[in-house]
Each structure stands twice: as structure tokens, then as C-alpha cells.
C-alpha positions as CSV (number, residue, x, y, z in Angstrom):
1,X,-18.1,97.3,-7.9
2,X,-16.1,94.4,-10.3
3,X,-17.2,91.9,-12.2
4,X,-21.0,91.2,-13.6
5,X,-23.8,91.3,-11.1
6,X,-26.3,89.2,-13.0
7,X,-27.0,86.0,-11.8
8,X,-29.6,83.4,-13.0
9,X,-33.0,83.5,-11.3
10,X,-32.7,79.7,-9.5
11,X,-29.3,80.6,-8.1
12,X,-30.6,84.1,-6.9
13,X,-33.6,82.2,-4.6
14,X,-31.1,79.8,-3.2
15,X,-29.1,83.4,-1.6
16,X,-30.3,85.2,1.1
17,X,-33.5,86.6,1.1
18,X,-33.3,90.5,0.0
19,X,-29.0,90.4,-0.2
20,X,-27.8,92.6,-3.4
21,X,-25.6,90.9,-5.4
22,X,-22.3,93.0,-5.6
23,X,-20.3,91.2,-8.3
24,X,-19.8,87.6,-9.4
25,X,-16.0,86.9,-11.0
26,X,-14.8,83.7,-12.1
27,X,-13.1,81.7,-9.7
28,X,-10.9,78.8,-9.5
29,X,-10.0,76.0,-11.3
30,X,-11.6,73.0,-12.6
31,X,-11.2,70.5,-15.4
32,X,-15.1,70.1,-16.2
33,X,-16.5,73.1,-14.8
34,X,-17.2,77.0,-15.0
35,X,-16.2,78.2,-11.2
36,X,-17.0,81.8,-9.8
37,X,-17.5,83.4,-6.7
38,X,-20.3,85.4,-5.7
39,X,-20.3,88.7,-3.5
40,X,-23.6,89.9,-1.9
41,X,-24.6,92.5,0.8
42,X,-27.1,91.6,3.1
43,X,-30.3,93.5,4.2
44,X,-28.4,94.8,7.2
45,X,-25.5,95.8,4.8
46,X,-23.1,93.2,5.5
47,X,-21.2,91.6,2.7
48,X,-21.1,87.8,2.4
49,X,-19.6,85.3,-0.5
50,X,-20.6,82.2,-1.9
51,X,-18.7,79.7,-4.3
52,X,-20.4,78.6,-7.3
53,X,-19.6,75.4,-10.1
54,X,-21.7,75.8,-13.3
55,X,-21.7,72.4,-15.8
56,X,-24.0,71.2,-18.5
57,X,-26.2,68.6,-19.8
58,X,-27.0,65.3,-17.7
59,X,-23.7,64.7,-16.8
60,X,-23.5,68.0,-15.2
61,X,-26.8,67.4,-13.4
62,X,-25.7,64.6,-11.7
63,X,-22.7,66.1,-11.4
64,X,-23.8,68.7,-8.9
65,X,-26.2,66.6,-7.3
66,X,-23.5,64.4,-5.9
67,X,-21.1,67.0,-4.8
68,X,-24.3,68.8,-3.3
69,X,-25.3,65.3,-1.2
70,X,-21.8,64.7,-0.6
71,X,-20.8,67.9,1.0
72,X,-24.1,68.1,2.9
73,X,-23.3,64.6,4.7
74,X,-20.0,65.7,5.4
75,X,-20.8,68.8,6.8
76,X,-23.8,67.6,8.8
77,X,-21.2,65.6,11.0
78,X,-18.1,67.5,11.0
79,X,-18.9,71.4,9.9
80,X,-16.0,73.0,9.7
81,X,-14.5,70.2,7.4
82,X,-16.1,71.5,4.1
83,X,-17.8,74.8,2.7
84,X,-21.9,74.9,3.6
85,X,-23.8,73.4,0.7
86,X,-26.7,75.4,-0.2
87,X,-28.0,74.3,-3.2
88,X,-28.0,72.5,-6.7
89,X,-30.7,72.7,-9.7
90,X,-30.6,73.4,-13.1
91,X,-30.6,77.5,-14.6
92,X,-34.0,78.9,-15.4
93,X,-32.3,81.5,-18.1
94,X,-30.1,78.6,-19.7
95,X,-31.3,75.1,-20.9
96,X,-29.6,71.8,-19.7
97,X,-27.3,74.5,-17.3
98,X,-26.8,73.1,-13.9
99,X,-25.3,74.6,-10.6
100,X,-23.8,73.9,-7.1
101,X,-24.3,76.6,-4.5
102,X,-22.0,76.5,-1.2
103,X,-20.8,79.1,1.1
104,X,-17.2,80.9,0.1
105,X,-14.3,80.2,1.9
106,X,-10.7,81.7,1.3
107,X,-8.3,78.7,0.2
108,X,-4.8,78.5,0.4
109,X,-3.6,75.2,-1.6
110,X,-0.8,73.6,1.1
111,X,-0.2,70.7,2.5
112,X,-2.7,70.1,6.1
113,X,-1.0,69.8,9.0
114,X,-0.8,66.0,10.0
115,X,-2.6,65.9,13.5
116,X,-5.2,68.5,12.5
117,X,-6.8,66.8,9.1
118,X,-5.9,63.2,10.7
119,X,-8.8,64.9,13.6
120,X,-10.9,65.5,11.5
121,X,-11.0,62.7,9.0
122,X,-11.4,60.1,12.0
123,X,-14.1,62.5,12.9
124,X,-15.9,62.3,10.0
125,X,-15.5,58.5,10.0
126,X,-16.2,57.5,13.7
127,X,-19.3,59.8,13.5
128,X,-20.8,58.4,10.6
129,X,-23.0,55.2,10.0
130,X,-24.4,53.7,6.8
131,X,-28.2,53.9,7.1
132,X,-28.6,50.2,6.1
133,X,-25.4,48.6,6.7
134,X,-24.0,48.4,3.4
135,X,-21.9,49.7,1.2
136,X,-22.9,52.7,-1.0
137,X,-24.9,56.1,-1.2
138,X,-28.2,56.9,-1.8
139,X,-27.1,58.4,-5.1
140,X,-24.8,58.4,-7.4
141,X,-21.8,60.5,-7.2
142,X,-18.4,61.6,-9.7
143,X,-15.2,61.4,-9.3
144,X,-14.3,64.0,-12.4
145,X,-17.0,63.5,-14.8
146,X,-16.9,59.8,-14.0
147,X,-19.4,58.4,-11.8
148,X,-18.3,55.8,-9.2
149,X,-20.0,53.0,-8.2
150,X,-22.4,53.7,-5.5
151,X,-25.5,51.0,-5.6
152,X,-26.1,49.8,-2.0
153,X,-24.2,46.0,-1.6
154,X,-23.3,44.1,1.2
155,X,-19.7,43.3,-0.7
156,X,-17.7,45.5,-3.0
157,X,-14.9,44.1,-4.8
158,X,-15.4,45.8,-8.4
159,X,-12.8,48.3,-10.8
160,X,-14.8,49.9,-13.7
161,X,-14.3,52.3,-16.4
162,X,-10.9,51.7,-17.4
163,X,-11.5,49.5,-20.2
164,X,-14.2,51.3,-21.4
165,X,-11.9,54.5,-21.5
166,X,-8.5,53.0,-23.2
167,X,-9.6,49.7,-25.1
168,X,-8.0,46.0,-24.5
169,X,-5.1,45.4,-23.5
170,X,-3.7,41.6,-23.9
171,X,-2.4,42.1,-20.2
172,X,-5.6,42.0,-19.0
173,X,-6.6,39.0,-20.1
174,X,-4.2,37.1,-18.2
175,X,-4.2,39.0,-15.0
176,X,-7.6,40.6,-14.6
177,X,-9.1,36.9,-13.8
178,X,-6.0,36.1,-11.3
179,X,-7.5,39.8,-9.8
180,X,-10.9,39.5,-9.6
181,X,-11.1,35.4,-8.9
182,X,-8.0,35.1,-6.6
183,X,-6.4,38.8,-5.3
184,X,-9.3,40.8,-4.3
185,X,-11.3,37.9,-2.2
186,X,-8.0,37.3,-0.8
187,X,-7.6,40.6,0.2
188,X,-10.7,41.9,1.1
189,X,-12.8,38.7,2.7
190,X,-10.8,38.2,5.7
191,X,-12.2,42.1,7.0
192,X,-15.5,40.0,7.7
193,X,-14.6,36.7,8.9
194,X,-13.5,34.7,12.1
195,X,-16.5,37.4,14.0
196,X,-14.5,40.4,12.4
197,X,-16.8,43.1,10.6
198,X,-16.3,46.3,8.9
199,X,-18.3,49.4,9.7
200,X,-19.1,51.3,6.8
201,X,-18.4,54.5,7.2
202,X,-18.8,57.7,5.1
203,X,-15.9,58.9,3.3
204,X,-15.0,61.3,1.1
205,X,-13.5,59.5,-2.2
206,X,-10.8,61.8,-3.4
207,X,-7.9,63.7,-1.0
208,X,-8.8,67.4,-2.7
209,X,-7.9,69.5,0.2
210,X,-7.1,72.9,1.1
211,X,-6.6,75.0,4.4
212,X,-8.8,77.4,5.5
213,X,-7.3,80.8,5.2
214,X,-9.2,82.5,8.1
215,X,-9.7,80.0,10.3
216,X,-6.4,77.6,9.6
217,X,-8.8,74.3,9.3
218,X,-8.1,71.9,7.1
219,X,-10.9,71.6,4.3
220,X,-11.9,68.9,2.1
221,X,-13.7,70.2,-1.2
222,X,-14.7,68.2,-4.5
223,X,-16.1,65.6,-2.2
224,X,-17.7,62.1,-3.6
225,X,-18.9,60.5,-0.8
226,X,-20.2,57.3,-0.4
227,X,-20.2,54.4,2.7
228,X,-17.1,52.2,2.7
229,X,-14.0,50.6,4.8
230,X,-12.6,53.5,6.2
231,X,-9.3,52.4,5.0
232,X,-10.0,53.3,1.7
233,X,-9.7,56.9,2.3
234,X,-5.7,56.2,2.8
235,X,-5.4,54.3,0.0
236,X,-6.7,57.4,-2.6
237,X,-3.7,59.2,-0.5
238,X,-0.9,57.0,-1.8
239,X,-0.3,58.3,-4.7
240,X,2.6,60.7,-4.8
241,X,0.5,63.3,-6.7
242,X,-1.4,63.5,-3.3
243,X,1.4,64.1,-1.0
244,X,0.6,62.6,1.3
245,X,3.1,60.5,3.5
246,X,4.0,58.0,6.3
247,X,3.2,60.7,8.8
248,X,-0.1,61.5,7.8
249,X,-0.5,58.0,8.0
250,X,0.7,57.9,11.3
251,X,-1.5,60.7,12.7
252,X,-4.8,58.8,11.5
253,X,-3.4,55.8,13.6
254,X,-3.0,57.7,16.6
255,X,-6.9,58.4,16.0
256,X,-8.5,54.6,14.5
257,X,-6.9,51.3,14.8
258,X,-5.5,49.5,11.8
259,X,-8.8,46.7,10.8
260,X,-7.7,43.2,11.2
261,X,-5.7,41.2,9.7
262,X,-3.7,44.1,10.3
263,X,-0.8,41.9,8.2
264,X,-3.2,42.6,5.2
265,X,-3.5,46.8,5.7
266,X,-0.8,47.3,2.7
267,X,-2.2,44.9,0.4
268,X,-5.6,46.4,1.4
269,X,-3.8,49.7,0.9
270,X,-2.5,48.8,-2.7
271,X,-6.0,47.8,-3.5
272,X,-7.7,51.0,-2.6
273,X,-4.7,53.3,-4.2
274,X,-5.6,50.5,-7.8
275,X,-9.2,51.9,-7.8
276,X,-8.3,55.4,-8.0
277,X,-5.6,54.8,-10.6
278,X,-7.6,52.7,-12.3
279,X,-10.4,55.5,-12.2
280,X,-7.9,58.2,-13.1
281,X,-6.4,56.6,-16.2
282,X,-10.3,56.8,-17.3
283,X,-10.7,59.6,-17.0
284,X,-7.9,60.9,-19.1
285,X,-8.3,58.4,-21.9
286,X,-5.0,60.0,-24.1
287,X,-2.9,59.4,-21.1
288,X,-0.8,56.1,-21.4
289,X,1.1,56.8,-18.8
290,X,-1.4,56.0,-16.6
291,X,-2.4,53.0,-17.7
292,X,0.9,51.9,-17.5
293,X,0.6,52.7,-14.0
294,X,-2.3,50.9,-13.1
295,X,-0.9,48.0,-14.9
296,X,2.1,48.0,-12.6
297,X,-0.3,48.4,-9.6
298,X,-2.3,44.9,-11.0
299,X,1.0,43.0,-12.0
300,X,1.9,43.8,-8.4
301,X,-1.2,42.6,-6.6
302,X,-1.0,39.3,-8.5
303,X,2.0,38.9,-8.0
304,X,1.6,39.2,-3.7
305,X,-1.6,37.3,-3.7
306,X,-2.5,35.6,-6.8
307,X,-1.2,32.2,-5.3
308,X,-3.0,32.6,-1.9
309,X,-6.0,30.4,-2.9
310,X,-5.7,28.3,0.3
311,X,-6.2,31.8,2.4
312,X,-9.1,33.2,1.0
313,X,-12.1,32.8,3.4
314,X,-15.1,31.7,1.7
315,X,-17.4,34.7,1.5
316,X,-20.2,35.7,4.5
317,X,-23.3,36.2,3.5
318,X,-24.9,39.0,5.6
């Protein structure tokens, strides 16, 4: 037997009834949590793991609420895409502790064959509705200990954090208005006009992804779900420090059409990749690389489509 085999009351009721817990060893890796792995041996003697992420005060709580909701909507419509969620609640043995309970599941960290995570992702995305028909999810969820935007609206065409994170920039004030007033509306109205609409679909906010090591499925983990244009899922992929490329790209397109204006899907593209750099330069605040980054992403934008006033649609009201 390795490893402690003392867990904390709340997280012992969410295992199965009767098991024995064997040991429980730290586990992965993660920039804002405590990660470990459970063994236990069932009432029949068979062994079985779980995966467990640990964090702390109302963040935390949040936190693992989020991942918890996210993970259970994925997995409710395509199962063998992500780890079972079990549970999430706060530590009866340690105030303002919080945990995330899933079933454990051998990872190896390479890159997902093309065909086999495009399946699944359009999967995930033609199976899945909004329940109202808007954007959103019924509760908030993080993207690292950031929480993204998730109130229910019919139109979404909002960056946040950023500033908040790193300060002014003089930059901004010139081309954040040409962004918000002129780029985005340009961009993003012509999805729902001329009779075109945009199903909003659940998807899963960040690439983190893995491959099963038993099974050889693709798996998506760290989710932060929410209900959006599917398209937005490829445009968190652009980055290089994702990986992943044109034939990826491809694969998904052999799945789901392109949304019209399909002469639009790279700016809409560019857009979507913006949000996560924007996010991500947040998140690490001493970073000024990446807000150098997401400068170059804006300066880009506006320079594409800050002087296609005469093509932006005037917006639907729904």
C-alpha cells in the first residue's frame, strides 16, 4: 500500500458505498490547484481510481462547480469524451477547502489524431442545444482562476479582464473603440442576418486534451463549457501553443459546414483566437509578452475591418 489513505469525510460519501480506500498520491499538474489520484477496492474486491482537484476559498468554490457542470454536460452527450464527474462540495475536515471528484483515467499528453477528436467535437456540438436559445450557461465557469462570461444574452460581442489585469495602455484608447463600435459588429452580425441564424451549441472553452491510454480516445479535460457559435471552439485552437493545425481544421469540416458568410470564417477565427489571448494575458498579469500579443491580434482586426462601416448589418433583435 503507497501513499496516505485518509481522505476527507465529503469526498469519502461521494465514492462508492463500502470501497476501502487503498492510497491517495498526488497527481498531475496544475497552475491553481492541488491534483491527486485516489485508489479504492470495491466491496467485491475490485480496485477502481478516481481523479481529484483540491482549491481554496470562493474562487475555488466556483472553481469546481464549473468544471463539475461543465464536464457533466459534456459527458451527458458524448461519454467517452471526458472523465465521469462525480462530485464537487467544500471539505468537512478543512474550512473554505473545496473539491472536484471524477473518475480516473490514464493520460498520455500527445497530440489527438485528426479524424478521431474532429468526431467527437462535432459530436458534442451537433448533439447539443442551448435550453433557451441564447448564449451562455446556467453558471459561471473559469478559464484558470478567471471566470468567463457566462450570463445568458441573445448577442455576445464582449473581451474582459485584460485591463483589469495589466493597467492602460494608450493603444487601447485608439483602437479598442474602432473594436468594439466598428470590428466586432462587423464581424459577428452578419451570422444572424439575411434569414441566417446561429445555433448555440455547447462547447468546451479551452483545447486541454489528452488521449486515453486504455482506450486510445481522445479526451478533453479542464473543460469550461458554456453555449456559443461552434466556431469558437477553433478559434481557442489557433494558437501555436495548442498545436493544432490546418488539418485538424480540415477534419472538423469534413464533419460541420463553415457558418455563412463563409468569406468572414478567418476574421471570425481571428476574433475567437483574440478572446482567449486576451483572457490569457489576464491571467498572467507579469507576462508582457502577451499583451503584446493580443495587441498585435487587435491592431490586426482593425486594420481588416475597422473601415467596413457600410457592411455591418444593423443588429436583429431576437
Amino acid at each position: 500500500m503507497n501513499g496516505n489513505t485518509e481522505v476527507d469525510p465529503q469526498v469519502l460519501s461521494a465514492l462508492p458505498s463500502g470501497c476501502r480506500v487503498t492510497s491517495t498520491v498526488p497527481h498531475g499538474v496544475s497552475f491553481w490547484a492541488n491534483t491527486g489520484k485516489i485508489e479504492v477496492e470495491l466491496q467485491d474486491g475490485t480496485p477502481q481510481s478516481f481523479f481529484i482537484k483540491v482549491l481554496s476559498d470562493e474562487a475555488g468554490q466556483h472553481m469546481v462547480a464549473g468544471e463539475f457542470e461543465s464536464m457533466k454536460a459534456i459527458h451527458a452527450l458524448v461519454p467517452e469524451f471526458t472523465p465521469a464527474p462525480l462530485a464537487h462540495g467544500p471539505f468537512e475536515s478543512v474550512p473554505d477547502t473545496h473539491f472536484f471528484l471524477c473518475k480516473f483515467r490514464e493520460m498520455m499528453k500527445e497530440m489527438l489524431e485528426p479524424h478521431k477528436f474532429a468526431a467527437q467535437l462535432a459530436a458534442l456540438h451537433q448533439n447539443s442545444k442551448s435550453p433557451n436559445g441564447k448564449f451562455g450557461f446556467h453558471t459561471t465557469t473559469y478559464s484558470g482562476n478567471l471566470p468567463q462570461v457566462t450570463d445568458w444574452e441573445d448577442s455576445w460581442e464582449a473581451l474582459q479582464f485584460e485591463l483589469e489585469a495589466k493597467g492602460p495602455d494608450p493603444k487601447f484608447d485608439i483602437m479598442l473603440p474602432i473594436l468594439f463600435d466598428k470590428v466586432i459588429p462587423r464581424i459577428l452580425r452578419p451570422l444572424e442576418t439575411e434569414g441566417r441564424t446561429v445555433k448555440r451549441c455547447l462547447v468546451y472553452g479551452d483545447l486541454w486534451y489528452a488521449i486515453d491510454m486504455e482506450t486510445d480516445q481522445c479526451l478533453a479535460f479542464d473543460v469550461c463549457c458554456f453555449y456559443a457559435h461552434n466556431e469558437y471552439e477553433f478559434g481557442q485552437g489557433m494558437p501555436v501553443c495548442n498545436k493544432f493545425g490546418a488539418e485538424y481544421l480540415a477534419a472538423y469540416q469534413s464533419y460541420v459546414q463553415i457558418s455563412d458568410p463563409a468569406e468572414d470564417f478567418q476574421g471570425r477565427l481571428d476574433l475567437y483566437k483574440l478572446s482567449l489571448n486576451t483572457h490569457v494575458s489576464a491571467l498572467f498579469r507579469d507576462n508582457p509578452n502577451l499583451r503584446d500579443q493580443m495587441l498585435g491580434d487587435i491592431r490586426d482586426l482593425v486594420a481588416r475591418y475597422g473601415s467596413q462601416a457600410e457592411k455591418i448589418p444593423p443588429p436583429q433583435h431576437l
